[in-house]
C-alpha positions as CSV (number, residue, x, y, z in Angstrom):
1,X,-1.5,-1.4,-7.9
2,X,1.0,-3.4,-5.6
3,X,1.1,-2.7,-1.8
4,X,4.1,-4.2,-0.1
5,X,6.5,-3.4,3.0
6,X,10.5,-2.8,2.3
7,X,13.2,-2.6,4.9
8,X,10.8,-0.6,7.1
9,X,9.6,1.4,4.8
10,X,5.8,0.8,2.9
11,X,5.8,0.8,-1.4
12,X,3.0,1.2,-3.6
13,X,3.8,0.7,-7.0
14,X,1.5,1.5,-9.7
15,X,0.8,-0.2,-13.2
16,X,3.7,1.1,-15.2
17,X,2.4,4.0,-17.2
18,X,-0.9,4.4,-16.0
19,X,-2.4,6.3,-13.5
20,X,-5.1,4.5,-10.9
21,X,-8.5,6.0,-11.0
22,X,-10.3,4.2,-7.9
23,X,-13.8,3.7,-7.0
24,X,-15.2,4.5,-3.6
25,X,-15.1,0.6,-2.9
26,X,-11.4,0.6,-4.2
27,X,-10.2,3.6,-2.4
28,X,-11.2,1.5,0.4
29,X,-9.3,-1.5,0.2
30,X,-6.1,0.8,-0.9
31,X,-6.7,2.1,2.4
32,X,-6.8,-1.5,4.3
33,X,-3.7,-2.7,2.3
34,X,-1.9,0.6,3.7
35,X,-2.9,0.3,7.2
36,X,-1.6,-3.2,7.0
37,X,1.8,-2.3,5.9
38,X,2.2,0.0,8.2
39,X,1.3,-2.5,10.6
40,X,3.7,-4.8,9.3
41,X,6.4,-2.0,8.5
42,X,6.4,-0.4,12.4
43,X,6.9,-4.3,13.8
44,X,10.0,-4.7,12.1
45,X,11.0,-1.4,13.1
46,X,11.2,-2.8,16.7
């Protein structure tokens, strides 16, 4: 799974043709790779 910021806006793109199944310690770091996008994303908002 891919995290990444794009013209403001944040992206997660997923294997092609699977679907993520995440463990607690996973779910986690999905979670710190979104905060940081949005971090990202709202500075170049500005």
């Amino acid at each position: 799974m891919s995290v990444f910021v794009d013209r403001g806006n944040v992206v997660v793109v997923p294997p092609p043709g699977e679907m993520a199944v995440l463990s607690p310690l996973e779910v986690g770091r999905l979670r710190a790779a979104l905060r940081d996008a949005a971090v990202v994303a709202a500075s170049r908002e500005g």
